[in-house]
Gaussian input, Z-matrix of N, CA and C with variables (Angstrom, degrees):
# hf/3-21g

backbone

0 1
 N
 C     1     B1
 C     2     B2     1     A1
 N     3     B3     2     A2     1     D1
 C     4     B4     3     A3     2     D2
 C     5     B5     4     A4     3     D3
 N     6     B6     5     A5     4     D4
 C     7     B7     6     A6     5     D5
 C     8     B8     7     A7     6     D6
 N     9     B9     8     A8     7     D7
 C    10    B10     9     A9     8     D8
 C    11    B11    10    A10     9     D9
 N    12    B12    11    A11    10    D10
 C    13    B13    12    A12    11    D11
 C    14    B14    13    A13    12    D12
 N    15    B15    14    A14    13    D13
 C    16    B16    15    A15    14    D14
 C    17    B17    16    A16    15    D15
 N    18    B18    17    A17    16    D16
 C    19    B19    18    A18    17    D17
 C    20    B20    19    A19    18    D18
 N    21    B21    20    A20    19    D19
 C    22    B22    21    A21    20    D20
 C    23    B23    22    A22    21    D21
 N    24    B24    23    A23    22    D22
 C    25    B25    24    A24    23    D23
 C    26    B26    25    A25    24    D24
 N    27    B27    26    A26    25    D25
 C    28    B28    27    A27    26    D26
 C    29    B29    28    A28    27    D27
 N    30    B30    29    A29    28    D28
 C    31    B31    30    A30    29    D29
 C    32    B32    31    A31    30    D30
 N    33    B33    32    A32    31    D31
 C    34    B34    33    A33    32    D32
 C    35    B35    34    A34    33    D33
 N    36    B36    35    A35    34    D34
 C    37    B37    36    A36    35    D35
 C    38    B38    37    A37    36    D36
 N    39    B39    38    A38    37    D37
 C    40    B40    39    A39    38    D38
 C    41    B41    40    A40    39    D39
 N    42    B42    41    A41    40    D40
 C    43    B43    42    A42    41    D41
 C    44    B44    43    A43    42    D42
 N    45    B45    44    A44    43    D43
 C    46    B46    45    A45    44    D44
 C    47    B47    46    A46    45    D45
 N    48    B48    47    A47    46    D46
 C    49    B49    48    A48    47    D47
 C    50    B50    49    A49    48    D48
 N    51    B51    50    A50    49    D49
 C    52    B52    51    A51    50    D50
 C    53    B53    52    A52    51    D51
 N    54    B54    53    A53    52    D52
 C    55    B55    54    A54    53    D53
 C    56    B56    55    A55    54    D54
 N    57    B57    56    A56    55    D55
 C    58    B58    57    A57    56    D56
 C    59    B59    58    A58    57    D57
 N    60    B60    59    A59    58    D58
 C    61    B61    60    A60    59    D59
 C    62    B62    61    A61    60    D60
 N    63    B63    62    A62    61    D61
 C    64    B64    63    A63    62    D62
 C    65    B65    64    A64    63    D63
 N    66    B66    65    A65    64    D64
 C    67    B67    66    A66    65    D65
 C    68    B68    67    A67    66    D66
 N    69    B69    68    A68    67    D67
 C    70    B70    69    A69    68    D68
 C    71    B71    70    A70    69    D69
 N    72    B72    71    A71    70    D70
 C    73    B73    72    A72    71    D71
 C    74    B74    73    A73    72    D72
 N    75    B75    74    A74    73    D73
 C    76    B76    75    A75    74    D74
 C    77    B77    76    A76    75    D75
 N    78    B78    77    A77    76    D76
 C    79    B79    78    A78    77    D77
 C    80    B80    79    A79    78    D78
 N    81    B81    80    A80    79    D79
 C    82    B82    81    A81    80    D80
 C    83    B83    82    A82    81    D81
 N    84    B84    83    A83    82    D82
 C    85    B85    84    A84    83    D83
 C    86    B86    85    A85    84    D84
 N    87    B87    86    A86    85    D85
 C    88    B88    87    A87    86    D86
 C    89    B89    88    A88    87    D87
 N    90    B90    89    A89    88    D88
 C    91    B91    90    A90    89    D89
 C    92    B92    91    A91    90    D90
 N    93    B93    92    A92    91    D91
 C    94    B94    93    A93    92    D92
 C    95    B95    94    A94    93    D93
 N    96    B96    95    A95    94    D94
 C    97    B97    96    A96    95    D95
 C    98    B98    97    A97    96    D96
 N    99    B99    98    A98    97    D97
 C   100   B100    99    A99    98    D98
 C   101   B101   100   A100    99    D99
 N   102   B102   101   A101   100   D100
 C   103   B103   102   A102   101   D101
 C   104   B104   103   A103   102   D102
 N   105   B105   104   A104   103   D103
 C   106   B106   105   A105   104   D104
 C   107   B107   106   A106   105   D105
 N   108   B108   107   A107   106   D106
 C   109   B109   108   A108   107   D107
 C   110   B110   109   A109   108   D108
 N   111   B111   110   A110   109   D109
 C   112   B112   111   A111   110   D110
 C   113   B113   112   A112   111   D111
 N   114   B114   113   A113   112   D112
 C   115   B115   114   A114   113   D113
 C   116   B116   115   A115   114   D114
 N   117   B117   116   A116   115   D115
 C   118   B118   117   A117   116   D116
 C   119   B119   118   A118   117   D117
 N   120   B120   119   A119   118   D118
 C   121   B121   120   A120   119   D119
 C   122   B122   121   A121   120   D120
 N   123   B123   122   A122   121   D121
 C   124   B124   123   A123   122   D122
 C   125   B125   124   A124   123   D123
 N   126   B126   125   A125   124   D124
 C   127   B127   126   A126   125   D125
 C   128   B128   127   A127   126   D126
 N   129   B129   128   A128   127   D127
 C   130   B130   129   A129   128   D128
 C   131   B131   130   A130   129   D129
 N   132   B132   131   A131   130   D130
 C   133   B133   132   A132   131   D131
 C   134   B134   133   A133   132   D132
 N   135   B135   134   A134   133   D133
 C   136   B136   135   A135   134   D134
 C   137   B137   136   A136   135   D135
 N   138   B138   137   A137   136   D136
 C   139   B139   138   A138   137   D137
 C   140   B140   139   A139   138   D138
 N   141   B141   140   A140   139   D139
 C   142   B142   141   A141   140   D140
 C   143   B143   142   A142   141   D141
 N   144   B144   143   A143   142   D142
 C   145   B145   144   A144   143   D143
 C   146   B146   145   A145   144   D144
 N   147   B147   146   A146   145   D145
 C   148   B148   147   A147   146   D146
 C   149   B149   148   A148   147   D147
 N   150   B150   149   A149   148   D148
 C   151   B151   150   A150   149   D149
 C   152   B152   151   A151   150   D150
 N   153   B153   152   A152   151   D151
 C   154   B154   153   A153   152   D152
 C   155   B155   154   A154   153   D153
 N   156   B156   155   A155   154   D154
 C   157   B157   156   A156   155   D155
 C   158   B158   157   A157   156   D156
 N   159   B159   158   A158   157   D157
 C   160   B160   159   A159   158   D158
 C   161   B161   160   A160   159   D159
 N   162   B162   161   A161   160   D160
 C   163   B163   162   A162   161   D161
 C   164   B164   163   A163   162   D162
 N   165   B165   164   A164   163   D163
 C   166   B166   165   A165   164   D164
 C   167   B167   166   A166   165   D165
 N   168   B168   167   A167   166   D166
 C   169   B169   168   A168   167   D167
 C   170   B170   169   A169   168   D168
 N   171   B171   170   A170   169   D169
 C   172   B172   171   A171   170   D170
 C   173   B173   172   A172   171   D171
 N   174   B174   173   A173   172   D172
 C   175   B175   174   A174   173   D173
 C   176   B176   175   A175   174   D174
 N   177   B177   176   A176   175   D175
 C   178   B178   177   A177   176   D176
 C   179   B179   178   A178   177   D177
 N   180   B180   179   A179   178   D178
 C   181   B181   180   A180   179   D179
 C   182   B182   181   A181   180   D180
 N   183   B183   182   A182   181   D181
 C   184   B184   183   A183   182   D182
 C   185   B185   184   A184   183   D183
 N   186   B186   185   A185   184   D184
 C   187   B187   186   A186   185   D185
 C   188   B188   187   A187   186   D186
 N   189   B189   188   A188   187   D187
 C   190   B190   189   A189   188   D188
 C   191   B191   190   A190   189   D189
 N   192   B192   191   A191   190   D190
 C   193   B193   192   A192   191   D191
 C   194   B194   193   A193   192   D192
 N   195   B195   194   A194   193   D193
 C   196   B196   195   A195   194   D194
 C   197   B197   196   A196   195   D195
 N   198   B198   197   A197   196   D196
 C   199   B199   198   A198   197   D197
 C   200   B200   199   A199   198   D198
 N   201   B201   200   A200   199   D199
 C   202   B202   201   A201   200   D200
 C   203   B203   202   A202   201   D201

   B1=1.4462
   B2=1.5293
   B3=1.1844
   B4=1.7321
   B5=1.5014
   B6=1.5456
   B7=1.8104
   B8=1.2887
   B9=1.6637
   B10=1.2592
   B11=1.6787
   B12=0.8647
   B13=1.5964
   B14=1.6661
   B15=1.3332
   B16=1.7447
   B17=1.1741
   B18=1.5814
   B19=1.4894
   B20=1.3332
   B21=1.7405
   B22=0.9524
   B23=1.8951
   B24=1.5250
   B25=1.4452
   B26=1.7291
   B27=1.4934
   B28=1.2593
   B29=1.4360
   B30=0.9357
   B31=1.4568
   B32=1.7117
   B33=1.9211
   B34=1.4763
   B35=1.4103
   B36=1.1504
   B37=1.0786
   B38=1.6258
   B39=1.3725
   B40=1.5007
   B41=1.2434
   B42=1.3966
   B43=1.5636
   B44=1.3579
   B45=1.3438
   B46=1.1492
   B47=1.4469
   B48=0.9231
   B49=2.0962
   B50=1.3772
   B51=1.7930
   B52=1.0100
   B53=1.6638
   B54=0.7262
   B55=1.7499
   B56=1.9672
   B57=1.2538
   B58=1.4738
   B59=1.4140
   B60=1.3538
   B61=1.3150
   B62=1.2108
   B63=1.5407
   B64=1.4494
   B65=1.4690
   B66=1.6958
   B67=1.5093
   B68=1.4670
   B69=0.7945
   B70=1.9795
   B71=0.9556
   B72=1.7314
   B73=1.7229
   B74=1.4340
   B75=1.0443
   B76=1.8662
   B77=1.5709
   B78=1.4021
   B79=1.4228
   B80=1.5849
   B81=1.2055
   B82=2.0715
   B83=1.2907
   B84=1.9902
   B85=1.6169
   B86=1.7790
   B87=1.5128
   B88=1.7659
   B89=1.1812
   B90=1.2371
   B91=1.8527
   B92=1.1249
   B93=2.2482
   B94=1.2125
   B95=1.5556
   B96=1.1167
   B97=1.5880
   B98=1.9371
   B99=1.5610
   B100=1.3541
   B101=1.8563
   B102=1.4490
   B103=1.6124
   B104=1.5376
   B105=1.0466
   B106=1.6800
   B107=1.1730
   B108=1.8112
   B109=1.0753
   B110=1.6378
   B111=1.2240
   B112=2.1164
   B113=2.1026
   B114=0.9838
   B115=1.1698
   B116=1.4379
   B117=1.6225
   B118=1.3760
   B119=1.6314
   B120=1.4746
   B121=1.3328
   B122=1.7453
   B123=1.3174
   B124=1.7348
   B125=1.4523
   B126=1.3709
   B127=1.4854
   B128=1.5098
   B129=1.3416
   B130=1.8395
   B131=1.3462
   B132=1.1694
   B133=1.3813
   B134=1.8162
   B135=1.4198
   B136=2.0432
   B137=1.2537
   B138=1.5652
   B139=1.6522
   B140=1.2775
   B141=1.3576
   B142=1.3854
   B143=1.9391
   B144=1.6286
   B145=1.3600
   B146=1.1455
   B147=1.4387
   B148=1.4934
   B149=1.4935
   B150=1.2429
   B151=1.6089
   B152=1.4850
   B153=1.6797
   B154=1.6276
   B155=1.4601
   B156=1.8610
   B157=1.4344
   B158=1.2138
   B159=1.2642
   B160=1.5558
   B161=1.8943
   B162=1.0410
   B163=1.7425
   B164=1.4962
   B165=1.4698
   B166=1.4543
   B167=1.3024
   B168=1.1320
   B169=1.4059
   B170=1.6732
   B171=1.4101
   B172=1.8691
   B173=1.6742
   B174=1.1203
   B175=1.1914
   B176=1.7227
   B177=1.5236
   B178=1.3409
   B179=1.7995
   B180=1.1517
   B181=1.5703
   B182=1.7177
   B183=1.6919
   B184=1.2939
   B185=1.4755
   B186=1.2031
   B187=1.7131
   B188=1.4189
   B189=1.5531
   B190=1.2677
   B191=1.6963
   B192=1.3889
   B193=1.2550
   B194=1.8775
   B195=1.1592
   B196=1.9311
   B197=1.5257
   B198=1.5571
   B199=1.3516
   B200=1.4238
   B201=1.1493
   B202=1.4178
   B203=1.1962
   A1=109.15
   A2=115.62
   A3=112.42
   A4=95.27
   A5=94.72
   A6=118.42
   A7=89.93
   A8=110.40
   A9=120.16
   A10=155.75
   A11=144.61
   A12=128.46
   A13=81.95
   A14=111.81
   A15=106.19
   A16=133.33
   A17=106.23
   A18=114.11
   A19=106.41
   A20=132.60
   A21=132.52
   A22=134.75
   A23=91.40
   A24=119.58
   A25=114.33
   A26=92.12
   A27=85.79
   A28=139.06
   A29=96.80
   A30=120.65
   A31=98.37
   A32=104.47
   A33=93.29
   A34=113.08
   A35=133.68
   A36=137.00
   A37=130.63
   A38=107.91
   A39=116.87
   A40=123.74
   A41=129.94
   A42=116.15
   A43=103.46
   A44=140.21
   A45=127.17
   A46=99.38
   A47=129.85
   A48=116.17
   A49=101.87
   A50=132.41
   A51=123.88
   A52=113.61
   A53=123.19
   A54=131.06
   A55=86.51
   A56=145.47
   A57=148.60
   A58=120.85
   A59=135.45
   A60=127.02
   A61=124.92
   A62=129.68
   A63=103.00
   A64=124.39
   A65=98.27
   A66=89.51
   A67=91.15
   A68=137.19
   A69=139.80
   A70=105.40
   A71=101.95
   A72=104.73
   A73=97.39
   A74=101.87
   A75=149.37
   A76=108.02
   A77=126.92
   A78=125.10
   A79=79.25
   A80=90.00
   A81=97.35
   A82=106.56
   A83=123.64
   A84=116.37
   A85=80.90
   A86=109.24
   A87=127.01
   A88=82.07
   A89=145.86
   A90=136.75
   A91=95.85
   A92=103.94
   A93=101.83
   A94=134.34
   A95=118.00
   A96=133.72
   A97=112.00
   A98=102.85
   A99=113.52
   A100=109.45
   A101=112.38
   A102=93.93
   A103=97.35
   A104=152.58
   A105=143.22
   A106=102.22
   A107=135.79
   A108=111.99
   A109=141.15
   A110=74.68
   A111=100.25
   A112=98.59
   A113=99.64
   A114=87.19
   A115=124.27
   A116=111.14
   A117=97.13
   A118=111.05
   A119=108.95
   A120=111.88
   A121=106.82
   A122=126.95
   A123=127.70
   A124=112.55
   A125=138.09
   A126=146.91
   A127=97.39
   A128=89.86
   A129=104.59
   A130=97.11
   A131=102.83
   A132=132.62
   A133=105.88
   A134=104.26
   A135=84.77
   A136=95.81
   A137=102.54
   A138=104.30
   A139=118.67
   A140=112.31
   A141=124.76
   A142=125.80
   A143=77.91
   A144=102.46
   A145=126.74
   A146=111.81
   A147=133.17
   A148=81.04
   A149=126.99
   A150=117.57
   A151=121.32
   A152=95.24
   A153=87.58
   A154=128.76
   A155=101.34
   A156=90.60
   A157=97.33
   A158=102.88
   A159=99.86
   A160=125.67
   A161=95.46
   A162=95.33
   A163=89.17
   A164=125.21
   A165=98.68
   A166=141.44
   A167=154.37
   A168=142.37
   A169=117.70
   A170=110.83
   A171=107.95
   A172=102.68
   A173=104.07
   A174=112.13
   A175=106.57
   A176=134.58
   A177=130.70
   A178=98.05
   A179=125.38
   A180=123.15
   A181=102.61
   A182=102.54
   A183=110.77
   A184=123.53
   A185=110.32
   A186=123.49
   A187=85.91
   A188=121.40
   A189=140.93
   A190=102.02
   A191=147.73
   A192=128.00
   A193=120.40
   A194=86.41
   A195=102.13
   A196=104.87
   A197=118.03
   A198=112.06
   A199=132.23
   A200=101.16
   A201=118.87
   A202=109.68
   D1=145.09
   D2=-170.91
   D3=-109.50
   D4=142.97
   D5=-171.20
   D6=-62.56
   D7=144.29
   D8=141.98
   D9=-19.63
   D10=138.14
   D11=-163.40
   D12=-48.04
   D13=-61.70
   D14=-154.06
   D15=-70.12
   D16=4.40
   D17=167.90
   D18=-112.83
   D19=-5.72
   D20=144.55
   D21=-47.12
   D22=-39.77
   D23=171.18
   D24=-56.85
   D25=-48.97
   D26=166.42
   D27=-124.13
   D28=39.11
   D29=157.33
   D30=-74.79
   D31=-58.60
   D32=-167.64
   D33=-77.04
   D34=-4.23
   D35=141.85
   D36=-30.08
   D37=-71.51
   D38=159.06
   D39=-67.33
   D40=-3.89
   D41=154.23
   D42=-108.81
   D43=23.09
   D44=155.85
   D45=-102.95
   D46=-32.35
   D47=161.99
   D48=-42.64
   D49=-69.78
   D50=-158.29
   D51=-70.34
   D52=-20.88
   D53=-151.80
   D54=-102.17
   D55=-27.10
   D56=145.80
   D57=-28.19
   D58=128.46
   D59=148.97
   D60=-82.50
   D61=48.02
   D62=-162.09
   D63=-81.17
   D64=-8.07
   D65=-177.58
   D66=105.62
   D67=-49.92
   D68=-147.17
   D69=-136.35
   D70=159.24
   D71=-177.81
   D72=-95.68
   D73=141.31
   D74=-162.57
   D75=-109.23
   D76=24.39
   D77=-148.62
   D78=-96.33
   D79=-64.12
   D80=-162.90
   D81=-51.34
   D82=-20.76
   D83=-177.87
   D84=-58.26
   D85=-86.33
   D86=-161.03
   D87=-27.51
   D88=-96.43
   D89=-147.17
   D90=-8.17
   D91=-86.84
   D92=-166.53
   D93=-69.66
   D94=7.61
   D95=166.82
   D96=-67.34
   D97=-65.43
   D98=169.83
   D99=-51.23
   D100=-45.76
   D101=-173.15
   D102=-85.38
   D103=25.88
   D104=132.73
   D105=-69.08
   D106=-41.10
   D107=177.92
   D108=-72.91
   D109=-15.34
   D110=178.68
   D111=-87.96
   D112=-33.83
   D113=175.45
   D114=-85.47
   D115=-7.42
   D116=167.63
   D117=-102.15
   D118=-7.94
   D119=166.27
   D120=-76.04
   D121=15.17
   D122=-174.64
   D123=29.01
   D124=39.93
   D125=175.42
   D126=-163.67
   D127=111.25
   D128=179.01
   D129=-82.63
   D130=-178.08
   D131=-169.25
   D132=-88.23
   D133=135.65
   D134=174.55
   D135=-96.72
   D136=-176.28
   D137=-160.44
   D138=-92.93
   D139=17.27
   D140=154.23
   D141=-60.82
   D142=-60.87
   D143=154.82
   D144=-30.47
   D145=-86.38
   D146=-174.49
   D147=-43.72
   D148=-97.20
   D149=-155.14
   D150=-15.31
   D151=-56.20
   D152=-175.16
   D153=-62.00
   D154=-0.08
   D155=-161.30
   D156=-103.19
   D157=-31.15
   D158=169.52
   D159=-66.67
   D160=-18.11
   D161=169.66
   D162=-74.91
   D163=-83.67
   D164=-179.42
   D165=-36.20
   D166=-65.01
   D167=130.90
   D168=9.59
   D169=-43.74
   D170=177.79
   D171=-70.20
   D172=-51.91
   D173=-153.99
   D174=-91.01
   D175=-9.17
   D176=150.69
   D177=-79.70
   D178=12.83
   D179=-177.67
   D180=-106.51
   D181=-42.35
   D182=162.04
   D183=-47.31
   D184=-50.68
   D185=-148.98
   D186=-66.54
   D187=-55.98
   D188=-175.05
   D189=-53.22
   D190=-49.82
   D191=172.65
   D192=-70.83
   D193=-14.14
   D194=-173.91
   D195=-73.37
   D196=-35.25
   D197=171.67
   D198=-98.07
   D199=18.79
   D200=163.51
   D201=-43.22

C-alpha cells in the first residue's frame, strides 16, 4: 500500500535534512516542517509518532554533518 501524501512529505523531508550540508543540526527545522504537514493534514501525529520522527530527523541531520 503506498504512504500517504503526508508521510510522503515527510519522508522528503528527512532526506532533505540528510542530503544538506549545513554544517548543523537541522532537527528543530524537520520538527517544524513535519508539524505544517500534520497540521494541514488536521490529525497530528501521536507521540509515538512524533518520536519516531524526530529520531529520524536527528539522525538524517546527523548523516548530513558526518559527510562533511
Amino acid at each position: 500500500m503506498a504512504h500517504s501524501i503526508s508521510w510522503q512529505a515527510i519522508d522528503f523531508i528527512v532526506e532533505a535534512l540528510a542530503a544538506k550540508t549545513y554544517g548543523e543540526d537541522r532537527t528543530e527545522v524537520g520538527v517544524y516542517l513535519v508539524e505544517l504537514v500534520m497540521k494541514d493534514r488536521k490529525k497530528p501525529l501521536d507521540a509515538a509518532q512524533m518520536k519516531m520522527v524526530k529520531a529520524m530527523l536527528s539522525e538524517a541531520s546527523d548523516v548530513c554533518k558526518n559527510n562533511k
